[in-house]
Steps between C-alpha positions, in 0.01 A plus 500: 500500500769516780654180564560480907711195563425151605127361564502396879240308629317577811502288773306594828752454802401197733422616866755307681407163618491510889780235644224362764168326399247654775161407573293397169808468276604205715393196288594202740267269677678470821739778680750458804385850747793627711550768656472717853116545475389169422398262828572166350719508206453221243368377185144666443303499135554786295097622592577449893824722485355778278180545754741516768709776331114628442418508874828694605470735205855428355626318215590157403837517331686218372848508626670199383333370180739229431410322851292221501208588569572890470597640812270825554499771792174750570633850515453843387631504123599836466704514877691144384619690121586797711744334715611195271660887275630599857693191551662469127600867570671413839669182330593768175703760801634227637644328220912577473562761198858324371715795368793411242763761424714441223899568517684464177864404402735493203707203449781745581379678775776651673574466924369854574207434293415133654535684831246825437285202372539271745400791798166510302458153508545504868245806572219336307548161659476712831177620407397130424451550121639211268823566294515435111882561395547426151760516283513629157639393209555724170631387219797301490500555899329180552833337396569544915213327654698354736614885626156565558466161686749576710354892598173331554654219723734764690159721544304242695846414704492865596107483592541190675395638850222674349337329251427128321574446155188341363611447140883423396651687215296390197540616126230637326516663162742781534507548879579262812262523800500430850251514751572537907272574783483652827583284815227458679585624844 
């Protein structure tokens, strides 16, 4: 008999537990209504609210379970998912995508060098990305952290105008990293 690996037990996968209680599944004696649709907002019992949501032919959903008593609004499930996914995509385009190029150094990086490097540095901080210039030691080359202090230190002097240093010089492991970000104009 053919052996076929590991014995893996099956397990049925869950439907995903809805993040709002509505209607029945709201096991509270008391709810706080709000909403647009609701002539005098308040403190009803759970029955009074759900034959209200009854009568309009919408849902009771529980919208802040934590209140006390819950705070629940009588609307049309299905509409209120729809455009609670519309506004997390909205907030998702307009969250700021942070961009960080990396420039890297030798401890004896030479003036031409620092220069072509240093242009770089300058054209990404135009574009608003972050700069991460490191330095990088190998070897016995770590014998002249204090050279690649001082590049790192004369980098951020040069980007001045442009840019922020948001993290000195700092030493970790075999390379020495700095952080500076666009100006915000």
């Amino acid at each position: 008999m053919k052996r076929r690996g590991p014995r893996r037990s099956y397990q049925p996968r869950r439907e995903q537990e809805p993040e709002h209680r509505i209607n029945h599944k709201i096991r509270v004696p008391q709810v706080r209504l709000v909403g647009d649709n609701i002539e005098n907002p308040g403190i009803y019992p759970l029955r009074e609210a759900l034959r209200i949501a009854d009568e309009m032919e919408l849902d009771l959903v529980e919208i802040s379970p934590k209140a006390d008593p819950p705070v629940c609004k009588i609307i049309d499930y299905s509409k209120f998912l729809y455009q609670q996914k519309k506004k997390q995509k909205e907030m998702k385009a307009k969250a700021v995508k942070v961009v960080v190029k990396e420039i890297r150094f030798g401890p004896q990086t030479d003036e031409h060098d620092f220069n072509f490097k240093l242009k770089h540095a300058e054209k990404f901080l135009k574009d608003g990305a972050k700069v991460k210039a490191f330095v990088f030691f190998k070897g016995r080359s770590i014998l002249f952290k204090e050279q690649g202090e001082i590049l790192l230190l004369k980098l951020a002097t040069a980007l001045e105008e442009l840019g922020t240093v948001e993290q000195m010089p700092k030493l970790e492991g075999k390379r020495m990293t700095m952080y500076i970000s666009p100006k915000k104009k």
